[in-house]
C-alpha positions in Angstrom: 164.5 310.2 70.1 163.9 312.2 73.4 161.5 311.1 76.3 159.3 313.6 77.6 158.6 314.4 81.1 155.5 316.3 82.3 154.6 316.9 86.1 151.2 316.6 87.2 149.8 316.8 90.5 146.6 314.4 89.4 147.3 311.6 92.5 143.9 312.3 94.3 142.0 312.0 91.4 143.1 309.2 89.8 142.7 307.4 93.3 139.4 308.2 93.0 138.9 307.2 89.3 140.4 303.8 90.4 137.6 302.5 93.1 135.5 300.8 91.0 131.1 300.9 92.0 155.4 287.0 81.9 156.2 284.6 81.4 154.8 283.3 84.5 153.0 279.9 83.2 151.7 278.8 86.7 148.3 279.5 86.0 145.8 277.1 87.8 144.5 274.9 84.2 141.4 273.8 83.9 142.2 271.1 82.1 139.5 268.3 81.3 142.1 265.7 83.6 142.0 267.5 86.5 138.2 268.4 86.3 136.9 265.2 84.8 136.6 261.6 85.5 135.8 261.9 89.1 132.8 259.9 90.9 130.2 260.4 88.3 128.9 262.5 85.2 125.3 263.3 85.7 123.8 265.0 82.5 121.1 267.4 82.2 119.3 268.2 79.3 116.7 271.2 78.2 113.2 271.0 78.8 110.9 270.3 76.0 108.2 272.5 77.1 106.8 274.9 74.4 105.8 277.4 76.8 108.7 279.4 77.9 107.8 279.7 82.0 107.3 276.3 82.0 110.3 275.6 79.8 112.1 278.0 82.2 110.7 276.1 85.7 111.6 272.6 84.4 115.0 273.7 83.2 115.8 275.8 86.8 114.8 272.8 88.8 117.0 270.3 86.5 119.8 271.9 86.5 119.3 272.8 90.5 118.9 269.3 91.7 121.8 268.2 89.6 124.3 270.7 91.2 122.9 270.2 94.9 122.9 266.3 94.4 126.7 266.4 93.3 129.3 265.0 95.4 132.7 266.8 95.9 134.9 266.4 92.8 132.1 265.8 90.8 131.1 267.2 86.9 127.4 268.1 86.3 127.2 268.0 83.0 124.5 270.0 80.8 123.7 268.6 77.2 122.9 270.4 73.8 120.6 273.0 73.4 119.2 276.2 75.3 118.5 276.3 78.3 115.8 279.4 80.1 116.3 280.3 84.2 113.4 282.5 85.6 115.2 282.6 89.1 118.9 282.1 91.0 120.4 279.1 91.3 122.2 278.9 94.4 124.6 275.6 95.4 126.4 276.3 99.0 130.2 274.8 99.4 130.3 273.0 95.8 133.4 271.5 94.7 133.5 270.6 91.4 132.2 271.2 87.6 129.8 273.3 85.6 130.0 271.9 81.8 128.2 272.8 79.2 128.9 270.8 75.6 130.3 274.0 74.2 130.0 277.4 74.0 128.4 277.0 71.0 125.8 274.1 71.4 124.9 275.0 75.3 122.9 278.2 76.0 121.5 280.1 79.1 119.1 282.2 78.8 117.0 285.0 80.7 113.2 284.3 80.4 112.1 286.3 77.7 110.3 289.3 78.9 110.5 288.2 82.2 112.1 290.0 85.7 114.7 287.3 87.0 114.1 286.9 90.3 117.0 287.4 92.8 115.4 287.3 96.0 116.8 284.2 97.8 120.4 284.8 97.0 122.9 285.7 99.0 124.2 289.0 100.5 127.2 290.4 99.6 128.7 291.9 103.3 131.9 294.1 102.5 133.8 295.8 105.1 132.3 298.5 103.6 128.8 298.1 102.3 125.9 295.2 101.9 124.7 294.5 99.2 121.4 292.3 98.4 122.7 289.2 96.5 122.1 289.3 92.4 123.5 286.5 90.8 122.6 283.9 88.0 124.9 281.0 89.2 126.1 281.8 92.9 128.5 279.2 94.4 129.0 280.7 98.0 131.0 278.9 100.7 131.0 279.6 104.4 134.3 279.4 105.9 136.0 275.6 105.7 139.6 274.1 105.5 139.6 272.5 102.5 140.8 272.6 99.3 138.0 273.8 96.6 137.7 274.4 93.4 134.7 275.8 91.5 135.1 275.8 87.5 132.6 277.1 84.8 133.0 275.9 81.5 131.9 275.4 77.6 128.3 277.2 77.6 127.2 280.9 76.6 125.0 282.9 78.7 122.7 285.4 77.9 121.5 287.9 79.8 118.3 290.3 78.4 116.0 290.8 81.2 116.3 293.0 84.2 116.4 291.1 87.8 113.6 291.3 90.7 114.8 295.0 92.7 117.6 294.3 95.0 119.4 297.0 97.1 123.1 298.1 98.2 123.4 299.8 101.5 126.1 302.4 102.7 126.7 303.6 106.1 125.0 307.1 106.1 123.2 306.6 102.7 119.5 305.8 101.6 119.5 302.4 99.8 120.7 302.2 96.0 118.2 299.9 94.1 119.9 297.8 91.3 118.3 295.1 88.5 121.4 294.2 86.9 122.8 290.6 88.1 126.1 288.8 88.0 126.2 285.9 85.3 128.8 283.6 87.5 129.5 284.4 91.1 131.2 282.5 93.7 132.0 284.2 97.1 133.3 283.2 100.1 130.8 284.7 102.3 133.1 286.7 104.5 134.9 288.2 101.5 137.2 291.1 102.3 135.8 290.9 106.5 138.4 288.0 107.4 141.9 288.1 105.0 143.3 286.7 108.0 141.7 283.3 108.0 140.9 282.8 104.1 139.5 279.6 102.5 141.0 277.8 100.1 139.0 278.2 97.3 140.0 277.4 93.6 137.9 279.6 90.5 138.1 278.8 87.1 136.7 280.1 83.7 137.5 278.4 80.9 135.7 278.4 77.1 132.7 280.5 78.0 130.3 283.6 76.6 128.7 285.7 78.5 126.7 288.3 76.7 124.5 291.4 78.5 122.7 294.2 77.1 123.5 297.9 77.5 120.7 300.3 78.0 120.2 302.8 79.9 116.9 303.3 80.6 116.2 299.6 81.2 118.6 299.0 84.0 119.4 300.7 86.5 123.1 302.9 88.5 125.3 300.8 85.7 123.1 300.9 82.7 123.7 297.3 81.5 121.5 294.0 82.1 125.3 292.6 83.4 127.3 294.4 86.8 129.5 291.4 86.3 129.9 288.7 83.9 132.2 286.8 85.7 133.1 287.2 89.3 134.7 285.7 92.4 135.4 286.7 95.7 137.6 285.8 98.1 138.8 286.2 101.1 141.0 282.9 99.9 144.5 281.6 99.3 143.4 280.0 96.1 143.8 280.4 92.1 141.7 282.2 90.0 141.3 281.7 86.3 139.8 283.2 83.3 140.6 281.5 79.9 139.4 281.4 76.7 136.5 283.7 77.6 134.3 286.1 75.7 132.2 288.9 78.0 130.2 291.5 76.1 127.8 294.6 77.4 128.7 294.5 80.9 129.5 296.8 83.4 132.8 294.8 84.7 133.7 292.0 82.0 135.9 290.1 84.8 135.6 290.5 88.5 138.1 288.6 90.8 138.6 290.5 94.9 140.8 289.3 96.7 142.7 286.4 96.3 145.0 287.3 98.9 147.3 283.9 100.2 151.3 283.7 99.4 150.6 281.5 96.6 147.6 283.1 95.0 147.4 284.2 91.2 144.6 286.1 89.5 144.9 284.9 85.8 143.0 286.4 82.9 144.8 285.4 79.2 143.1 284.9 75.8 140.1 285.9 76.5 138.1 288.7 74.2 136.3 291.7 76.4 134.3 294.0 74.8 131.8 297.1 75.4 132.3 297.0 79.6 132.5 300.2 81.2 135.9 298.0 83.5 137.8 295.2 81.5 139.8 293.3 84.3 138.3 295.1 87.8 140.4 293.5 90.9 141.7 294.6 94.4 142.9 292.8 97.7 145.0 290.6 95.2 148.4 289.0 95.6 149.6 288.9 91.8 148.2 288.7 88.1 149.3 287.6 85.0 147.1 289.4 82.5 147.8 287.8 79.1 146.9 287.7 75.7 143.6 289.5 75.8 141.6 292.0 73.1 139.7 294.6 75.4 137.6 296.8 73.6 135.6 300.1 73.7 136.1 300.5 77.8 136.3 302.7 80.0 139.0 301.2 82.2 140.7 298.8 80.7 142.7 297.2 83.7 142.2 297.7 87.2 144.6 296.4 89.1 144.2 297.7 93.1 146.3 295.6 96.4 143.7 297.9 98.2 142.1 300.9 98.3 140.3 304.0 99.9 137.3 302.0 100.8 138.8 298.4 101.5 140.0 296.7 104.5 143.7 298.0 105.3 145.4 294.6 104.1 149.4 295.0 103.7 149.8 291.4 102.4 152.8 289.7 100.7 154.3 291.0 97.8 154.0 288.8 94.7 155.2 289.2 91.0 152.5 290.7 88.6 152.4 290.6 84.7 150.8 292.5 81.6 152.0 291.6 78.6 151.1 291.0 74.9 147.2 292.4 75.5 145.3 295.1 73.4 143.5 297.6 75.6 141.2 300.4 73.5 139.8 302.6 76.4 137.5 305.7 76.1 136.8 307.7 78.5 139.6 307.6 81.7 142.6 305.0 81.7 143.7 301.6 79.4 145.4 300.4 82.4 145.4 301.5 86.4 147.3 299.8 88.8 147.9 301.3 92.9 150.2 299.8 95.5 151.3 296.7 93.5 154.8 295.6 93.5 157.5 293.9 91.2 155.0 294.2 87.9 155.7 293.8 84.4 154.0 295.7 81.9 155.3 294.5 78.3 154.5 294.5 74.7 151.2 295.7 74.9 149.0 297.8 72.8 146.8 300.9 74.0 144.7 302.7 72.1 142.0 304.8 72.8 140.5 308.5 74.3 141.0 309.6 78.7 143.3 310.6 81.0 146.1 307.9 80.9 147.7 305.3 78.5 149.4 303.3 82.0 149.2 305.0 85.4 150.7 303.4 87.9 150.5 304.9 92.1 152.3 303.6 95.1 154.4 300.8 93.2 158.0 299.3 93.6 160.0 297.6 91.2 158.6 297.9 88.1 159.2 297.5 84.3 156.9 299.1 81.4 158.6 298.1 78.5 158.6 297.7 74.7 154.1 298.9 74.8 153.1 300.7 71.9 151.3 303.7 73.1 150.8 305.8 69.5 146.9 305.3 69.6 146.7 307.1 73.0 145.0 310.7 72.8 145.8 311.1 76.7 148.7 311.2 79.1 150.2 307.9 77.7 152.5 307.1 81.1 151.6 308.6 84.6 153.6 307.8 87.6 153.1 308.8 91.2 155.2 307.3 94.0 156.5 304.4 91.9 160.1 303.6 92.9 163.0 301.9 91.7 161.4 300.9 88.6 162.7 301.4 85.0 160.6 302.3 81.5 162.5 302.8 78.4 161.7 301.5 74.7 157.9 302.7 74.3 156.6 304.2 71.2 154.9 307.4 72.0 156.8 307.2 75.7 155.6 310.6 77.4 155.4 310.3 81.0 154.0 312.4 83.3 153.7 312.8 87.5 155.4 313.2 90.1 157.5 309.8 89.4 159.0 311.5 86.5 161.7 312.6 88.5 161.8 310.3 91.0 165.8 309.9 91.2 165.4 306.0 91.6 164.1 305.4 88.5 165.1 304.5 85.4 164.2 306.3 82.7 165.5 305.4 79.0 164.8 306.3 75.9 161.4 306.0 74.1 160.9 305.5 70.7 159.2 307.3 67.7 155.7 305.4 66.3 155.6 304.0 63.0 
């Protein structure tokens, strides 16, 4: 069985494809012990009201006072049933709990032919760009010394309705208009403007659907009533945690920027992801552990970016990143894209699906991309540029192409034929 090598000078354009619009168990659990049982359990339950704006007022404010009456460490608790939001809720510096009874007995909902209104959240201010705030939940937290942790769990979402307009602003450019919102959003509102002096913020996902709606016409720049089902942003030296999770119709499934401290993981395992135009989209991170996931019919599968044309320059520490044991279908440009990441794993995976590249990885160090089954890839299935001292060997369909395919401190083994 011979391994193929094919050069390709493709490092500019896959740069730009990349900006996005393991057994390593140390995960940060979410755990009912370390969530629950702290000062109190206030419960909240659906409105009763037959008409659906009323329904939708009574239920906003419920839930609202609830989450801005809860004291650090608390759970807020919502009961059975569904639930309508006509508008943002927005709680500033919370620490603590978001429970539903289940994901399936406690449901979120758009109003029902009704524009969600977006206008008091907010702003997102990258180093980069503004953007007007859009979110369903936003947990946002000006810049503190404690420890905090924000964690979502047991509920589905829906999202059907496009938001109130909202705009993004570029240096140089007219403003883009958007109506597309972010399910679950916590920020720390200086984001990627202070990696020096992050927060210590905690974010975790656990047991929880999120479910948008794709069409074109209807929403606007992304096409889909989601930009982000769940997201976080940093700057902090915290965890953050995806588990169990289901995402559907969105234009990123799972959003987590830059959780950037020594100790910081971005986890993402057994969780399903399916019809998002990015699977797992994050940058400015220390390490990932990306486990144990289906992601179907996207475009990229992983994203994976330390930093990036547009970011802040951030060097950072160096941690230890894993893929392993997912199954990525892609259509369109990669399964998984990772740039100047370090001493990462990429193991027993499955990709499938139509683009450019089965695995590219740029700029890395130390690497191993191993034992993947790459026989369902019509595309380059391996492209390495500037990756270093890393070894791949034992991949079915293992056809690698770039500049890195003769980079003399590599490792290159054998592949092996496909079933």
């Amino acid at each position: 069985m011979k391994t193929k090598k094919i050069n390709y000078v493709l490092l500019l354009s896959f740069l730009l494809l990349l900006i996005p619009g393991c057994d390593n168990s140390d995960y940060l659990s979410i755990d009912d012990d370390l969530v629950l049982g702290k000062a109190g359990n206030p419960k909240v339950m659906p409105s009763t009201a037959t008409d659906v704006l009323i329904k939708a007022q009574e239920d906003w404010q419920n839930i609202n006072d609830a989450l801005q009456d809860a004291k650090s460490g608390e759970v807020v608790q919502l009961g059975k049933g569904l639930f309508y939001l006509h508008k943002s809720i927005i709680r500033w510096n919370f620490n603590g709990t978001l429970k539903g009874s289940g994901m399936d007995k406690t449901t979120i909902q758009t109003v029902p032919g009704e524009l969600f209104d977006v206008s008091e959240c907010p702003p997102l201010k990258f180093s980069f760009k503004t953007t007007d705030g859009f979110f369903m939940f936003c947990f946002a937290h000006n810049y503190n010394k404690e420890i905090r942790t924000v964690a979502v769990s047991d509920m589905t979402i829906i999202v059907d309705e496009p938001t109130t307009p909202y705009y993004q602003y570029r240096p140089g450019e007219d403003p883009e208009e958007g109506n597309s919102i972010q399910a679950l959003h916590v920020q720390y509102e200086n984001i990627d403007n202070d990696l020096v002096n992050p927060v210590n913020l905690n974010v975790m996902y656990k047991n929880l659907t999120v479910i948008g709606e794709k069409d074109n016409g209807k929403y606007l720049n992304t096409g889909y009533s989601l930009y982000a089902g769940l997201a976080a942003f940093g700057a902090s030296s915290g965890k953050f945690e995806a588990k169990n999770v289901h995402v559907e119709n969105a234009n990123v499934c799972i959003l987590p920027i830059a959780f950037s401290g020594d100790e910081s993981t971005i986890t993402v395992k057994n969780s399903s992801l399916n019809s998002c135009s990015d699977g797992v989209s994050s940058f400015l991170g220390h390490s990932w552990t990306i486990l144990e996931n289906e992601i179907e019919n996207s475009n990229f599968g992983i994203v994976l970016l330390k930093t990036g044309a547009s970011l802040s320059s951030w060097e950072g520490p160096d941690g230890s990143s894993y893929v392993k044991n997912n199954r990525v279908h892609f259509m369109g440009v990669l399964g998984l894209g990772v740039q100047f990441v370090k001493n990462v794993q990429v193991k027993d995976n499955v990709f499938e699906g139509n683009g450019n590249f089965g695995i590219a990885s740029v700029a890395g160090d130390n690497w191993i991309i191993k034992d993947n089954d790459l026989c369902g890839v019509n595309a380059l299935p391996i492209f390495i540029v500037s990756l270093m001292n890393s070894e791949i060997k034992d991949n079915a369909n293992q056809v690698i192409g770039g500049p890195g395919a003769s980079e003399p401190s590599n490792i290159i083994g054998e592949g092996r034929e496909c079933n």
